[in-house]
BALUM-294149 format. One record per residue: residue number from 1; x, y, z of N, C-alpha, C in turn; residue in three letters. Coordinates in Angstrom, 2 decimals, decimal comma, padded with zeros to 5 digits. Example, Ala and Ser with C-alpha at 12.3 -4.5 7.8 and 13.67 -1.06 7.14 Angstrom:
<node><nr>1</nr><n_c1>013,19</n_c1><n_c2>-005,69</n_c2><n_c3>007,80</n_c3><ca_c1>012,30</ca_c1><ca_c2>-004,50</ca_c2><ca_c3>007,80</ca_c3><c_c1>013,20</c_c1><c_c2>-003,30</c_c2><c_c3>007,80</c_c3><rest>ALA</rest></node>
<node><nr>2</nr><n_c1>012,85</n_c1><n_c2>-002,25</n_c2><n_c3>007,08</n_c3><ca_c1>013,67</ca_c1><ca_c2>-001,06</ca_c2><ca_c3>007,14</ca_c3><c_c1>012,90</c_c1><c_c2>000,03</c_c2><c_c3>007,87</c_c3><rest>SER</rest></node>
! end
This chain:
<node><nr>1</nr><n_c1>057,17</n_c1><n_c2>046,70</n_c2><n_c3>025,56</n_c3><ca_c1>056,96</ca_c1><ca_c2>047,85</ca_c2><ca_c3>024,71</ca_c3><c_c1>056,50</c_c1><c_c2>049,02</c_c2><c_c3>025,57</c_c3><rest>UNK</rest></node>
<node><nr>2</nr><n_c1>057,32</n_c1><n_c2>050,09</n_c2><n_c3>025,43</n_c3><ca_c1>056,68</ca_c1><ca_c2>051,28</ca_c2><ca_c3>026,55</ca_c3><c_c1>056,00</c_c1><c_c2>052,22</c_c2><c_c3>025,36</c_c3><rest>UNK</rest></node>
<node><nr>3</nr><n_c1>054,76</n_c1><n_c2>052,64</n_c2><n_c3>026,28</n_c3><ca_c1>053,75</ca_c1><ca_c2>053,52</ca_c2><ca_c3>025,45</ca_c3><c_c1>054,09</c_c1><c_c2>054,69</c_c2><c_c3>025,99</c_c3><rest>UNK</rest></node>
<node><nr>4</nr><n_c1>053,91</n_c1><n_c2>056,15</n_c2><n_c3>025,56</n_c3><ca_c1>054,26</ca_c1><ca_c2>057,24</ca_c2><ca_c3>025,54</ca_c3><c_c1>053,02</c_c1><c_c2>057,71</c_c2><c_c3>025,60</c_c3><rest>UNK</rest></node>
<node><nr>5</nr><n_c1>051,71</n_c1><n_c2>057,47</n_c2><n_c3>025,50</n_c3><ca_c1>050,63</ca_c1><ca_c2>058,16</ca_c2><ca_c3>025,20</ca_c3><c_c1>049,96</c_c1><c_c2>058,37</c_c2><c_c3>026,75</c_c3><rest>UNK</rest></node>
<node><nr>6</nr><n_c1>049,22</n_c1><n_c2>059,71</n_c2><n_c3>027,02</n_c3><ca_c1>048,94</ca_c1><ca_c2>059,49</ca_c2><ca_c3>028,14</ca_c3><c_c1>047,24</c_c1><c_c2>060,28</c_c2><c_c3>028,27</c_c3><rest>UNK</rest></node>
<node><nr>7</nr><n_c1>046,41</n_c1><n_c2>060,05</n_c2><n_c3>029,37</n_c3><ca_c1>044,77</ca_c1><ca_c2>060,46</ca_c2><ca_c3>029,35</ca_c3><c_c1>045,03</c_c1><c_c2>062,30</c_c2><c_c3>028,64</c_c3><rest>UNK</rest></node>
<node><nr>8</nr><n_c1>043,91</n_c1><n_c2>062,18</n_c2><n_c3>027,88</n_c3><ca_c1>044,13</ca_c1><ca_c2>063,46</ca_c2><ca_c3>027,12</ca_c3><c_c1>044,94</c_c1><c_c2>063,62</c_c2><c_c3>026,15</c_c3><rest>UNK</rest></node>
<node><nr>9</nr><n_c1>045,63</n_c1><n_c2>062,61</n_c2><n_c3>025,56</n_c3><ca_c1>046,63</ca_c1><ca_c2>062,92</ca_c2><ca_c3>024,09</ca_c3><c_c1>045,37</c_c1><c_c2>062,81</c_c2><c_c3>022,79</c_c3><rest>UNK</rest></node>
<node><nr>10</nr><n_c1>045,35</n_c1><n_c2>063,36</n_c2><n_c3>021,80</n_c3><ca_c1>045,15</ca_c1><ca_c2>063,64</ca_c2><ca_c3>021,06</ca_c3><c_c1>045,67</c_c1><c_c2>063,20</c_c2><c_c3>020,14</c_c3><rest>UNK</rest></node>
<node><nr>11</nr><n_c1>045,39</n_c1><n_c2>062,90</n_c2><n_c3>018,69</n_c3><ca_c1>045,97</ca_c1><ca_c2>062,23</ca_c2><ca_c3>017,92</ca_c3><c_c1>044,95</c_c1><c_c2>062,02</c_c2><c_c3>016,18</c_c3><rest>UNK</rest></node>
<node><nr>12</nr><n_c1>045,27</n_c1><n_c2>062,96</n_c2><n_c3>015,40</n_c3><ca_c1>044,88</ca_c1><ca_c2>063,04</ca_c2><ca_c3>014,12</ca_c3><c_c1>044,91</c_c1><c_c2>061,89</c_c2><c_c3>013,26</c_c3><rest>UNK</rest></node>
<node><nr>13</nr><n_c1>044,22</n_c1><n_c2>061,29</n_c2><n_c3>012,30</n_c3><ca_c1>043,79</ca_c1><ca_c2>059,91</ca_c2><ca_c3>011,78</ca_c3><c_c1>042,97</c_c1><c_c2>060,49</c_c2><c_c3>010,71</c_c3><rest>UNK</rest></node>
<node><nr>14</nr><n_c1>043,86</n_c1><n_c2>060,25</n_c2><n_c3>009,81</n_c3><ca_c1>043,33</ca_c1><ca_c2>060,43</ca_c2><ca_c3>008,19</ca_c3><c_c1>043,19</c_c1><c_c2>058,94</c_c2><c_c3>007,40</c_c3><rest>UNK</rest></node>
<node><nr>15</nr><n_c1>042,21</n_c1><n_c2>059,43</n_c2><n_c3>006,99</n_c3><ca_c1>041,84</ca_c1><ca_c2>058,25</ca_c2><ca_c3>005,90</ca_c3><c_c1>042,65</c_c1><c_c2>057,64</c_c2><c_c3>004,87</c_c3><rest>UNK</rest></node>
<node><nr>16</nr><n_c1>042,90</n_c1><n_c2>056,98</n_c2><n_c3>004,26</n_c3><ca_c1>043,50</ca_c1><ca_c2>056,34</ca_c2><ca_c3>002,95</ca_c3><c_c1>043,34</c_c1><c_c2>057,03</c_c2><c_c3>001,70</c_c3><rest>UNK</rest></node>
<node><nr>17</nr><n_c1>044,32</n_c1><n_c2>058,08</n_c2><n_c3>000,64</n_c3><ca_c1>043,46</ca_c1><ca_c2>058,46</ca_c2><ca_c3>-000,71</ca_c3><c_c1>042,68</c_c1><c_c2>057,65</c_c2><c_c3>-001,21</c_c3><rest>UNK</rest></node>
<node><nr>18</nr><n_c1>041,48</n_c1><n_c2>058,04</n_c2><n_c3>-001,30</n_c3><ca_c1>040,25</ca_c1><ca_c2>057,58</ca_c2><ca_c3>-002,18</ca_c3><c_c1>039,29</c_c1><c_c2>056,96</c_c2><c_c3>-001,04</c_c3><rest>UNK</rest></node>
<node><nr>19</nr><n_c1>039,71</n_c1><n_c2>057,34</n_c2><n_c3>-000,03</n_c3><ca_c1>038,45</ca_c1><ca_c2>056,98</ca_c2><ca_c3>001,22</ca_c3><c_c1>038,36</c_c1><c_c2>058,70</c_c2><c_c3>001,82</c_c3><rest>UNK</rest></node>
<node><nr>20</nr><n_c1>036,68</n_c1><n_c2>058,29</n_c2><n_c3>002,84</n_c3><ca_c1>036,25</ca_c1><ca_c2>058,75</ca_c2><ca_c3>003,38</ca_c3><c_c1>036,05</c_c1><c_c2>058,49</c_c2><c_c3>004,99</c_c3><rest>UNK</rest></node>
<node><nr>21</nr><n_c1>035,74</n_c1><n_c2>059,85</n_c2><n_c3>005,87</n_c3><ca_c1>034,94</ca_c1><ca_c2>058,98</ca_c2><ca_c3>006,79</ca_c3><c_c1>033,80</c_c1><c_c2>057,95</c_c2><c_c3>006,80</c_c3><rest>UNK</rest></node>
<node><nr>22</nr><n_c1>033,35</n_c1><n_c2>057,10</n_c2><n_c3>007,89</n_c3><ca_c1>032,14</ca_c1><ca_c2>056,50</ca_c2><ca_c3>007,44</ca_c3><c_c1>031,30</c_c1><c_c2>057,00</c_c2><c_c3>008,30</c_c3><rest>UNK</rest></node>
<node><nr>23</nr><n_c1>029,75</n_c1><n_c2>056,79</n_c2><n_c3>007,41</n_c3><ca_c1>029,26</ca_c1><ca_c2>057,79</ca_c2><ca_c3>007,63</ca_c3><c_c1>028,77</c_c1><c_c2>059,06</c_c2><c_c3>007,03</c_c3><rest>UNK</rest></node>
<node><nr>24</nr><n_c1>029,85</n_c1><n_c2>059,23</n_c2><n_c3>006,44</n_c3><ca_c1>029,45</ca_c1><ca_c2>060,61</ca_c2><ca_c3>005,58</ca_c3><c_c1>029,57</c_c1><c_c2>061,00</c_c2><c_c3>004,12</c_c3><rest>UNK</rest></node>
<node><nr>25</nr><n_c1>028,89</n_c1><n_c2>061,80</n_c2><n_c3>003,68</n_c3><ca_c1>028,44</ca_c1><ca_c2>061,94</ca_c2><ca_c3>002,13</ca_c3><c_c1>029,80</c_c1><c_c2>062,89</c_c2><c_c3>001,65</c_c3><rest>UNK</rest></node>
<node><nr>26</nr><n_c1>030,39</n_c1><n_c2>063,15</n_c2><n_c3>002,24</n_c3><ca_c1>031,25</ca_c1><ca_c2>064,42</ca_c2><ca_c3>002,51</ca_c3><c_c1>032,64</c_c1><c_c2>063,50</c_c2><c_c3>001,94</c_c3><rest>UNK</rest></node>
<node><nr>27</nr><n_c1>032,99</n_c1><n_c2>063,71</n_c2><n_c3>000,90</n_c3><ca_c1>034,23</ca_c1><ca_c2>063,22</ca_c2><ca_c3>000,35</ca_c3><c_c1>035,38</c_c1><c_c2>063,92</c_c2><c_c3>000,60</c_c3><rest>UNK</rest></node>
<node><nr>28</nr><n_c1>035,49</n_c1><n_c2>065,22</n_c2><n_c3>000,87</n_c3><ca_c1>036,58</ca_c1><ca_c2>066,36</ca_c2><ca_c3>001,31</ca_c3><c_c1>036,63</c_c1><c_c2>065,69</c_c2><c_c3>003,36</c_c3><rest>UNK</rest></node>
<node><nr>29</nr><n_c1>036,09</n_c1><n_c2>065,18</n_c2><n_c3>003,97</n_c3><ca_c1>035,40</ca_c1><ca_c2>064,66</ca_c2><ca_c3>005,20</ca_c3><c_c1>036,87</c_c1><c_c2>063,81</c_c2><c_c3>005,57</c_c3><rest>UNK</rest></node>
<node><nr>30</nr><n_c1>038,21</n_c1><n_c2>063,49</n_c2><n_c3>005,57</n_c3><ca_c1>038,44</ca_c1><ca_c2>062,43</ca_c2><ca_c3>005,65</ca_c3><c_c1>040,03</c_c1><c_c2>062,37</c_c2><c_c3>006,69</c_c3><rest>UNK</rest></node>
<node><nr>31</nr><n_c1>039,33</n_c1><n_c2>063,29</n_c2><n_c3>007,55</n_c3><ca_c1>040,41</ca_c1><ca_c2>062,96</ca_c2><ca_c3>009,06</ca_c3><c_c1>039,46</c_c1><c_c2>063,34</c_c2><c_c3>010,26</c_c3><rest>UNK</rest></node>
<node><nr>32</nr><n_c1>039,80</n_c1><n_c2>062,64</n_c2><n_c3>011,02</n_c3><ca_c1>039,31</ca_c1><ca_c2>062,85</ca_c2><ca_c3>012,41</ca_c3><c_c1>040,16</c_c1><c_c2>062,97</c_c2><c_c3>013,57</c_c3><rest>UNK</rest></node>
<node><nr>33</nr><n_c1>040,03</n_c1><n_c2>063,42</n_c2><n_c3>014,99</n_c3><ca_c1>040,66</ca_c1><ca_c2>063,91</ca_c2><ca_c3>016,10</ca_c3><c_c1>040,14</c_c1><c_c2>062,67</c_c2><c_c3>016,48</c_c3><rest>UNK</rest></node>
<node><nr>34</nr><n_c1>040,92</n_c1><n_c2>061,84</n_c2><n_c3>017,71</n_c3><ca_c1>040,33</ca_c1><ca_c2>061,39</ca_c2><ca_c3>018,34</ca_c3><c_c1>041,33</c_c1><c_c2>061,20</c_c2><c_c3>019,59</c_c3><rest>UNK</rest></node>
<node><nr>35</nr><n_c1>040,76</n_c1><n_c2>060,91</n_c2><n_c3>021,30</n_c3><ca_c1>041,14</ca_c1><ca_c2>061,04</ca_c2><ca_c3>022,18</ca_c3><c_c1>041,67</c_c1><c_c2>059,97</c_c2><c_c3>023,17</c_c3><rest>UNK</rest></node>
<node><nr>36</nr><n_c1>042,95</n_c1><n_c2>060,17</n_c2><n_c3>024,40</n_c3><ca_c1>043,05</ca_c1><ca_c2>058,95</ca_c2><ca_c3>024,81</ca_c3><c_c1>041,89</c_c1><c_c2>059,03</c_c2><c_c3>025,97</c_c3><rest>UNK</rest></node>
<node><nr>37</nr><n_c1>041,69</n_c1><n_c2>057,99</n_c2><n_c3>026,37</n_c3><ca_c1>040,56</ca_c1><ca_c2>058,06</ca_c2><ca_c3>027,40</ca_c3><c_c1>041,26</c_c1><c_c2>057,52</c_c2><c_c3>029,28</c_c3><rest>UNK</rest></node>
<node><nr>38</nr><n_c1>040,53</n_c1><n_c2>057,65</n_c2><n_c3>030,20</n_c3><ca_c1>040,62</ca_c1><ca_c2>057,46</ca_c2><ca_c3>030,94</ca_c3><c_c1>041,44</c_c1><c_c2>055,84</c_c2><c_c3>031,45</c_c3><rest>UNK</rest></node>
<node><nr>39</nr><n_c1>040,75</n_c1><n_c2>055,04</n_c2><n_c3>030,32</n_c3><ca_c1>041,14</ca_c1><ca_c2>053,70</ca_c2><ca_c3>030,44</ca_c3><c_c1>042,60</c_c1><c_c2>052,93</c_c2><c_c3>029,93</c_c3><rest>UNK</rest></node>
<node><nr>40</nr><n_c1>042,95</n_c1><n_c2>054,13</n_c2><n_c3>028,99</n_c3><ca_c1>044,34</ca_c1><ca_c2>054,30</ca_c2><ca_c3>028,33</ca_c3><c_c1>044,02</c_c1><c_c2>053,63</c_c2><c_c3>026,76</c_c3><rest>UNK</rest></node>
<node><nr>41</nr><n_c1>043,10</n_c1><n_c2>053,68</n_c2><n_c3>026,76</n_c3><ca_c1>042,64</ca_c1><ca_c2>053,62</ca_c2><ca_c3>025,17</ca_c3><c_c1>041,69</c_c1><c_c2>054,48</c_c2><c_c3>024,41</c_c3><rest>UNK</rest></node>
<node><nr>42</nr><n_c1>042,82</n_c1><n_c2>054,81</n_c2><n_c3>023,08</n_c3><ca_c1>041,85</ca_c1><ca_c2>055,70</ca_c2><ca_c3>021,73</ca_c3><c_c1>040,26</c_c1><c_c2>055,70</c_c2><c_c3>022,03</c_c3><rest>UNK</rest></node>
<node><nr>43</nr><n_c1>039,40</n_c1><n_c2>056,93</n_c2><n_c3>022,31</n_c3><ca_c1>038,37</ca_c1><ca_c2>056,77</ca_c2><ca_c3>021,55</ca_c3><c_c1>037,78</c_c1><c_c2>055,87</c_c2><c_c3>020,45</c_c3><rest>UNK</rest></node>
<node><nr>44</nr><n_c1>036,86</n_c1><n_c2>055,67</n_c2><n_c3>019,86</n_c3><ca_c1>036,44</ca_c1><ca_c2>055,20</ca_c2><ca_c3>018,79</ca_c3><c_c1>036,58</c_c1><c_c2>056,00</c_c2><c_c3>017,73</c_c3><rest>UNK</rest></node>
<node><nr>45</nr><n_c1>037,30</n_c1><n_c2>055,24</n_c2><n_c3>017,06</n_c3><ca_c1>037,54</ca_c1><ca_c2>055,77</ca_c2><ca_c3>015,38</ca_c3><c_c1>036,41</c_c1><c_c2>055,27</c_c2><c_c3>014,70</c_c3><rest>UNK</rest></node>
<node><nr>46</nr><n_c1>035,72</n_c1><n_c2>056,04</n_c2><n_c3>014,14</n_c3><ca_c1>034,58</ca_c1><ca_c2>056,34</ca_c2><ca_c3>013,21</ca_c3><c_c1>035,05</c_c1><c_c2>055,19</c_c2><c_c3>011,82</c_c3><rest>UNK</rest></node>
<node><nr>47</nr><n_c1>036,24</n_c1><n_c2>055,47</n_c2><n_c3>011,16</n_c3><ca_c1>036,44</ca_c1><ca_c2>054,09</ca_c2><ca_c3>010,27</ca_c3><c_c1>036,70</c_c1><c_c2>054,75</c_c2><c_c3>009,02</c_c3><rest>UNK</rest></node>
<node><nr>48</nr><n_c1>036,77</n_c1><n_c2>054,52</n_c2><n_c3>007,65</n_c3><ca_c1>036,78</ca_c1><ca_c2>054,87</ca_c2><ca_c3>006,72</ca_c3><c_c1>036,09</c_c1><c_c2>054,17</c_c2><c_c3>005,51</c_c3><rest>UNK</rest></node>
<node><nr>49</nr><n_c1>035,40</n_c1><n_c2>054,63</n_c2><n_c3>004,14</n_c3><ca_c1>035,02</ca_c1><ca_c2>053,98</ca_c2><ca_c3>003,65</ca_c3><c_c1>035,42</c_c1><c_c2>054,71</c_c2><c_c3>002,01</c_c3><rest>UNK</rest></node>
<node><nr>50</nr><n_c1>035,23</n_c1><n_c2>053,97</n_c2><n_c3>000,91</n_c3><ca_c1>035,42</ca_c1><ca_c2>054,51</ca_c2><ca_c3>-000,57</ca_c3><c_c1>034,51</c_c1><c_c2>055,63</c_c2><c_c3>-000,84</c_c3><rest>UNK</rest></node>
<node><nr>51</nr><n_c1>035,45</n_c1><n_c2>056,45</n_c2><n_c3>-001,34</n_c3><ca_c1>035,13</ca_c1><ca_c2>058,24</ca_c2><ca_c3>-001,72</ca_c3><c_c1>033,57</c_c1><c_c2>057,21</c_c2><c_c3>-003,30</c_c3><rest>UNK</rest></node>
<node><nr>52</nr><n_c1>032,75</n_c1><n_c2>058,42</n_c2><n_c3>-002,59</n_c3><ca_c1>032,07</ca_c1><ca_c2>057,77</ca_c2><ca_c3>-003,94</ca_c3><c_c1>032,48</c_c1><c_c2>058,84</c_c2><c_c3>-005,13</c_c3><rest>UNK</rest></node>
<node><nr>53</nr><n_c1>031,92</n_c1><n_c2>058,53</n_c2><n_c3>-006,34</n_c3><ca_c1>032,56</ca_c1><ca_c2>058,78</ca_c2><ca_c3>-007,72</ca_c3><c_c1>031,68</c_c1><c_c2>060,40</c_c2><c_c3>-007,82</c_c3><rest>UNK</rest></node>
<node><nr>54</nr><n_c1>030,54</n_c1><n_c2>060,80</n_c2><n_c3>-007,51</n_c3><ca_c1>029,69</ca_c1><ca_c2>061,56</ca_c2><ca_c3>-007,56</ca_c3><c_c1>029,25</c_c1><c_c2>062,47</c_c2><c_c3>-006,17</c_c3><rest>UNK</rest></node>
<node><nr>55</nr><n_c1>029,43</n_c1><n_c2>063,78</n_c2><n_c3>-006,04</n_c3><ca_c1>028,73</ca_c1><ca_c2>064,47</ca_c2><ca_c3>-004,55</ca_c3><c_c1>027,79</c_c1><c_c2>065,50</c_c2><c_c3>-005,32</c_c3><rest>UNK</rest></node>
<node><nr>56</nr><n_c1>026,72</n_c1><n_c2>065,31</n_c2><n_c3>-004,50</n_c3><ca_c1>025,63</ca_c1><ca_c2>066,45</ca_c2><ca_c3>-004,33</ca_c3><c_c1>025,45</c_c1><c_c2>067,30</c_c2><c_c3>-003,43</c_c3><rest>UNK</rest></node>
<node><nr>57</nr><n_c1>025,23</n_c1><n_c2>068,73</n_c2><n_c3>-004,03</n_c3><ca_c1>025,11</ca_c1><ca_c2>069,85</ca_c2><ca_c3>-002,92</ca_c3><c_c1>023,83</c_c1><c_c2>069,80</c_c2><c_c3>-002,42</c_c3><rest>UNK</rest></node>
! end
């Protein structure tokens, strides 16, 4: 399998409708950037979790 990705690619990662990042209270919250690294692997993806039903300002 040849990979195409190389140190410094970039690469957008959205959540699932009706998830969030995890982590955050922030339901509108639900893509992240994340980077290739030196080692030839993604950063850490933060993850996603269920939009809760209720947000407070």
């Amino acid at each position: 399998m040849h990979n195409d990705t190389h140190y410094g690619d970039k690469a957008n990662v959205t959540c699932a409708p009706g998830y969030r990042l995890l982590g955050t209270d922030d339901n509108e919250n639900v893509t992240e950037t994340i980077e290739c690294s030196t080692n030839g692997y993604w950063s850490n993806l933060t993850g996603c979790q269920p939009k809760s039903e209720h947000t407070y300002n």
